[in-house]
KEBA-851652 format. One line per field, with one value per residue (C-alpha): x, y, z. Coordinates in nm, 4 decimals, decimal comma. Layout:
residues N
X X  ... .
Y Y  ... .
Z Z  ... .
***
This chain:
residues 311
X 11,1128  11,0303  11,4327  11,5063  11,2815  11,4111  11,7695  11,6854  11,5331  11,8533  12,0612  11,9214  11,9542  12,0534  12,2954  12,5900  12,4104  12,1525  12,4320  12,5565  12,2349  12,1602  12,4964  12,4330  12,0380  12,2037  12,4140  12,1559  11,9442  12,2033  12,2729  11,9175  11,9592  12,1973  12,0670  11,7571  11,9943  12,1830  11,8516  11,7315  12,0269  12,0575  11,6977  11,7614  12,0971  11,8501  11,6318  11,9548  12,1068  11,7350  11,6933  12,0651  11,9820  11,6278  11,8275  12,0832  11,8645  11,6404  11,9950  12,0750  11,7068  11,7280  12,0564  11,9684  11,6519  11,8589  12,1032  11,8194  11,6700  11,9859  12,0580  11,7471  11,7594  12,1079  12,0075  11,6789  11,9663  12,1534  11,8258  11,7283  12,0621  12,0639  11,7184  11,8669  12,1997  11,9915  11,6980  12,0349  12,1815  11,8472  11,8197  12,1623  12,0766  11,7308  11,9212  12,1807  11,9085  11,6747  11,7283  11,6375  11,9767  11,8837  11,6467  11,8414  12,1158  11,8580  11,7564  12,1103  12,2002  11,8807  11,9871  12,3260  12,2182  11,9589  12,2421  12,5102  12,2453  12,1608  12,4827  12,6493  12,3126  12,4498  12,3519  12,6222  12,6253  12,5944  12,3719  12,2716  12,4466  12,3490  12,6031  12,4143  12,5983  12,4630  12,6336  12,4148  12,4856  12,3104  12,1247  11,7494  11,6708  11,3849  11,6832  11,8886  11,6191  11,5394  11,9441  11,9148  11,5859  11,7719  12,0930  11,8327  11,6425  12,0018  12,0630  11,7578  11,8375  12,1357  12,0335  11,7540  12,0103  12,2600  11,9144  11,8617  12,2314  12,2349  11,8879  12,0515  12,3353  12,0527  11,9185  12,2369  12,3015  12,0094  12,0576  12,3986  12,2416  11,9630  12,2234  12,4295  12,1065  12,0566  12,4212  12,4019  12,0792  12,2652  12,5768  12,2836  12,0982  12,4700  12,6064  12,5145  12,7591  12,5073  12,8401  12,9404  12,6358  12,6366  12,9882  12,8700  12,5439  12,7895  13,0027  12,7309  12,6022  12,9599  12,9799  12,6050  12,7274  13,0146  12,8200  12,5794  12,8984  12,9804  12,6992  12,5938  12,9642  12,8739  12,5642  12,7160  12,9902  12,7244  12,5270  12,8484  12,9449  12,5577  12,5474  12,9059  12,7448  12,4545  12,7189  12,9064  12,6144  12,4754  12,8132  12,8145  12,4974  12,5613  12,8790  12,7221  12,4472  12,6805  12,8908  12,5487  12,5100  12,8477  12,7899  12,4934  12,6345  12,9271  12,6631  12,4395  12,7877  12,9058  12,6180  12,5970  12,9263  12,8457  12,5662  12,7060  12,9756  12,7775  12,6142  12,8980  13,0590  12,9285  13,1877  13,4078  13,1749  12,9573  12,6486  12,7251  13,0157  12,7489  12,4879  12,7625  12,9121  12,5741  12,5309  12,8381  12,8223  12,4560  12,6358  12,8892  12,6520  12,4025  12,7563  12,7857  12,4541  12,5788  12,8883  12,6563  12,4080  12,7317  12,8822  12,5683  12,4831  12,8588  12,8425  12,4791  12,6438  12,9493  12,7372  12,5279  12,8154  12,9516  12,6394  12,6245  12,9683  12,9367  12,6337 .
Y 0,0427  0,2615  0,2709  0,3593  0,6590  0,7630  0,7058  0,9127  1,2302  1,2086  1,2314  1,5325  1,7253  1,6171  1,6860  1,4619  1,2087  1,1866  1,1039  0,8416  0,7368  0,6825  0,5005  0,2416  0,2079  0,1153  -0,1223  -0,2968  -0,3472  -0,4437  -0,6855  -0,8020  -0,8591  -1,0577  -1,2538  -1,3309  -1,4147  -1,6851  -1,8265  -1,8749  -2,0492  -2,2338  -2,3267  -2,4796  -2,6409  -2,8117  -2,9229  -3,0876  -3,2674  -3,4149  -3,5163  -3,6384  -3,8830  -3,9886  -4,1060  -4,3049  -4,4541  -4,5711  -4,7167  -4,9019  -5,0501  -5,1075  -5,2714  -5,5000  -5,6116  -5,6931  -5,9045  -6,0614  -6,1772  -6,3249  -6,5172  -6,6829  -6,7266  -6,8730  -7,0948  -7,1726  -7,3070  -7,4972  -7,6632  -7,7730  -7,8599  -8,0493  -8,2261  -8,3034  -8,4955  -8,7444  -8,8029  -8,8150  -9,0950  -9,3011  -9,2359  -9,3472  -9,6613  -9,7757  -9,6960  -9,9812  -10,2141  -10,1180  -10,4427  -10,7241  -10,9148  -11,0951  -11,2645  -11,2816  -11,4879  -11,7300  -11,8272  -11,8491  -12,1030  -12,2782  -12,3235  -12,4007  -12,6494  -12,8386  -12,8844  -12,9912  -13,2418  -13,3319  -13,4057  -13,5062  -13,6795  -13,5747  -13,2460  -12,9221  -12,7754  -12,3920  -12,1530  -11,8116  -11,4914  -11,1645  -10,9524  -10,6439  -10,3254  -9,9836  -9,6773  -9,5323  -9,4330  -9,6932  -9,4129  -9,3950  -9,0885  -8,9412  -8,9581  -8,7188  -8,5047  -8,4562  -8,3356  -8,1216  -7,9726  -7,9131  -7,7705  -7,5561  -7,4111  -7,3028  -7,1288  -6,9627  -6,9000  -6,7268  -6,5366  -6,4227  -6,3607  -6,1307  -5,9782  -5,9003  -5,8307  -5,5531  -5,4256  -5,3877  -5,1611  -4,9568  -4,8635  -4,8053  -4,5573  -4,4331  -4,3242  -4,2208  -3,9431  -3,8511  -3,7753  -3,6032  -3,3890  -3,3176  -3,2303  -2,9793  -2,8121  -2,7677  -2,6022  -2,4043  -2,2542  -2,1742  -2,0318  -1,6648  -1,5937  -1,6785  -1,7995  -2,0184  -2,1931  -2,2125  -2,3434  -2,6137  -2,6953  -2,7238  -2,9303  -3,2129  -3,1497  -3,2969  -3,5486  -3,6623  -3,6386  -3,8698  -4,1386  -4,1754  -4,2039  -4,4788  -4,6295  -4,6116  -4,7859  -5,0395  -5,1146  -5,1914  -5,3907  -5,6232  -5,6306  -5,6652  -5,9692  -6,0896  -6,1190  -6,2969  -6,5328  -6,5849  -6,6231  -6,8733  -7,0794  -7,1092  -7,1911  -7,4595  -7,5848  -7,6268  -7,8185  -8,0049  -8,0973  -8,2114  -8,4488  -8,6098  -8,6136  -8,8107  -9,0086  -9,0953  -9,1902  -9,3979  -9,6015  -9,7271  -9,7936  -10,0392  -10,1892  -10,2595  -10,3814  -10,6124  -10,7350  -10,8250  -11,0118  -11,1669  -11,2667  -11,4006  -11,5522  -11,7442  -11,9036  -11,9273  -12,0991  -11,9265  -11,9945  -12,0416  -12,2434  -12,4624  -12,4907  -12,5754  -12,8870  -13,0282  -12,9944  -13,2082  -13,4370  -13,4899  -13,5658  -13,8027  -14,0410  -14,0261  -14,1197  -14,4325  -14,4870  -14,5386  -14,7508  -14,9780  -15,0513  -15,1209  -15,3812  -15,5351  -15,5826  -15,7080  -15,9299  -16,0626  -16,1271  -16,2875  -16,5096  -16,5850  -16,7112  -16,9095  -17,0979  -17,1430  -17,3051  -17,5040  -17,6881 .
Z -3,5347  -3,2488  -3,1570  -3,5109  -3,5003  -3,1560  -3,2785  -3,6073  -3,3659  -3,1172  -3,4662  -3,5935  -3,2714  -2,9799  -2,7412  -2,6600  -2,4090  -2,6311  -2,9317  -2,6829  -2,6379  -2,9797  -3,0021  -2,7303  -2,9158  -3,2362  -3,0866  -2,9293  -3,2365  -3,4423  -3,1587  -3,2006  -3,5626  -3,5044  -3,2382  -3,4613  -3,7157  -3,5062  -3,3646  -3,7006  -3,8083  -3,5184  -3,5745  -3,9104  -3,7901  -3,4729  -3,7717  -3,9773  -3,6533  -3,6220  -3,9456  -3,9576  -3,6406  -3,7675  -4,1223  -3,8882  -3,6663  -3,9473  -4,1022  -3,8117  -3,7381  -4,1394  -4,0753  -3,7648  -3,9544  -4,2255  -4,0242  -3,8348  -4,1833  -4,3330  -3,9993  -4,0371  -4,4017  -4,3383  -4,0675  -4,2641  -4,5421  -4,3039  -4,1718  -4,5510  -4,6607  -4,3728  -4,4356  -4,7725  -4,6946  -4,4213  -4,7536  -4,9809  -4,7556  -4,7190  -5,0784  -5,1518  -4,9608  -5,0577  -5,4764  -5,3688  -5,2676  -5,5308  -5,7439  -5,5307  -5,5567  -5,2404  -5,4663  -5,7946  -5,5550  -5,3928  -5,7390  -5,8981  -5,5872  -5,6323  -6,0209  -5,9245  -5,6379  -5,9277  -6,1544  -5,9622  -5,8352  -6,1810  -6,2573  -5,9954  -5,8060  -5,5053  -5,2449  -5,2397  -4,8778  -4,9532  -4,7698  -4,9203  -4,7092  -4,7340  -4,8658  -4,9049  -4,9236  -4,7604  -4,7501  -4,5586  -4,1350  -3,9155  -3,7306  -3,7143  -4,0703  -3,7605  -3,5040  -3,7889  -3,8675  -3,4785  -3,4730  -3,7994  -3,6205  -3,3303  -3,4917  -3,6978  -3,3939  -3,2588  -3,4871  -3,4487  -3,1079  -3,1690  -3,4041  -3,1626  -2,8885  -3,1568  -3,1688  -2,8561  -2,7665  -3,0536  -2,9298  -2,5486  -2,7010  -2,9161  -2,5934  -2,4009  -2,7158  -2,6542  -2,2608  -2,3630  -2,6028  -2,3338  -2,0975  -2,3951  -2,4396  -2,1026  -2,0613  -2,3925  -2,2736  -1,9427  -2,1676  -2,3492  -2,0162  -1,8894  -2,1959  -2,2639  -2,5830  -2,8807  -3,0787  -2,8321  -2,8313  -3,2255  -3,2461  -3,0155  -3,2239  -3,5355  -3,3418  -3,2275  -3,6073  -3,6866  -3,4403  -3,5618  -3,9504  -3,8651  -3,6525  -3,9218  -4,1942  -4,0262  -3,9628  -4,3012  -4,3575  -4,1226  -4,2716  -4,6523  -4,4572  -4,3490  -4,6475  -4,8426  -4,6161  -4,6383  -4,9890  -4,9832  -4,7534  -4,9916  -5,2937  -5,1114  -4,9576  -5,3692  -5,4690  -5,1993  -5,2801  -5,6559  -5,5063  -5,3189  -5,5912  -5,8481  -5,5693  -5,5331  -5,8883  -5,9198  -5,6126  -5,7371  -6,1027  -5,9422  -5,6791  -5,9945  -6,2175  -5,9015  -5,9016  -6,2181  -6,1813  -5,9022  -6,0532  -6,3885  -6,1234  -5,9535  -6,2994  -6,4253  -6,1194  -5,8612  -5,5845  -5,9079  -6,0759  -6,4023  -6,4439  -6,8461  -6,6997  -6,5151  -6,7675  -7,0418  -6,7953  -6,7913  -7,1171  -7,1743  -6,9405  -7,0145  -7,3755  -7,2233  -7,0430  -7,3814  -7,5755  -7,2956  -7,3592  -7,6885  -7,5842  -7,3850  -7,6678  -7,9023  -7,6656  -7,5694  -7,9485  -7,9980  -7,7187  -7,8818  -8,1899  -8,0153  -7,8264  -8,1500  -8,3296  -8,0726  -8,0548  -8,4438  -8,4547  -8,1721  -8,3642 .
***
């Protein structure tokens, strides 16, 4: 204000220095104007480029965390799915012995052993075998839930290491933009053209607008290919659960099967078969039963007459 006046008194009337004077005055203030003006914009552009880093460094913590959660949700999925194919297997194998047949076969040679010595009176030399069927791997179940354990705590470990890897280049980043500040407040003590210092603000603005664009693009990538691995893993898990469905469907129908075999056929030999050829021959040796009492009564009555006519 005071160089206003003084420039307003040398205008009135003044002499020619003082005209020059007044020139060079007004210069200077409107070259403070507009070096208030540029500090105040570069101010506010300061304040954008921080907020502009703050939003991309909360995008890529938000972004690592994210990562770090699906690998361990993934992993945490691979652990129970796992878990769930070793109980399927012992399951699948305690469902083919879960009618004793070992029992229903000792019984049915027993049965067949009574008749045949029934009929026959005489000893068949057969000896039960087992002829069990399991489907099932003839590993310990705790030695293949120790191996899905460890399997699952790889995982972790990887996961941990990614972690740690992508943590290490955070903080690389990091020194590389300390020294990038230190190198642009070196540039801004050097520089003493107010414009060239704002072009290079707007510049590093740029630079920080287009890091964070592509972070941000990063970020969706991954979530993109997150929930793709999510899709797939419930797509393979409702795979996988109607497979065991039809496994499971296909185990009981062949057992069935092999029981109703078994049932019907023993060494080629029904039991029906063996009940009905005792039946008949139990019929055959009433029937010479029969024969027998017929002669013997004929040969009475032979021997009767004889005796009659000989008196």
């Amino acid at each position: 204000m005071k160089l206003q006046r003084f420039a307003a008194t040398i205008k009135i009337g003044g002499s020619e220095v003082e005209r020059r004077a007044e020139e060079i005055t007004r210069k200077l203030i409107t070259e403070q104007i507009e070096r208030v003006r540029l500090s105040r914009k570069n101010t506010v552009l300061r304040r954008k480029s921080n907020r502009a880093e703050q939003a991309m460094r909360r995008a890529r913590e938000r972004m690592i965390v994210i990562e770090t959660q699906a690998g361990k949700r993934c992993a945490q999925l691979q652990y129970q799915l796992d878990t769930a194919l070793i109980d399927l297997a012992d399951c699948q194998n305690k469902l083919v012995r879960s009618v004793s047949i070992e029992t229903y076969e000792k019984l049915a040679l027993r049965f067949k052993k009574e008749c045949v010595a029934e009929v026959l009176g005489s000893q068949i030399e057969e000896t039960w075998k087992d002829s069990g069927v399991s489907i099932a791997s003839p590993t310990d179940p705790k030695t293949q839930e120790l191996e899905a354990k460890n399997a699952y705590l790889k995982k972790i470990v990887e996961v941990i290491s990614e972690q740690n890897d992508f943590w290490s280049k955070e903080t690389e980043i990091l020194q590389n933009e300390n020294e990038e500040l230190k190198r642009f407040v070196e540039d801004m003590e050097n520089e003493s053209d107010l414009k060239n210092i704002l072009a290079s603000i707007e510049q590093r603005l740029l630079e920080t607008i287009r890091e964070q664009q592509e972070g941000r693009r990063d970020h969706e990538r991954a979530y993109r290919k997150a929930r793709e691995a999510e899709e797939k893993l419930a797509q393979g898990r409702s795979e996988w659960s109607a497979q065991r469905s039809r496994l499971v469907f296909a185990l009981r129908t062949l057992q069935s099967a092999l029981s109703n075999a078994r049932l019907n056929s023993l060494n080629g030999l029904s039991l029906v078969q063996i009940e009905q050829l005792r039946t008949k021959i139990q019929d055959v040796k009433e029937n010479e039963m029969i024969v027998e009492d017929a002669k013997e009564k004929v040969r009475q009555d032979y021997d009767s007459s004889t005796d009659q006519s000989c008196q």
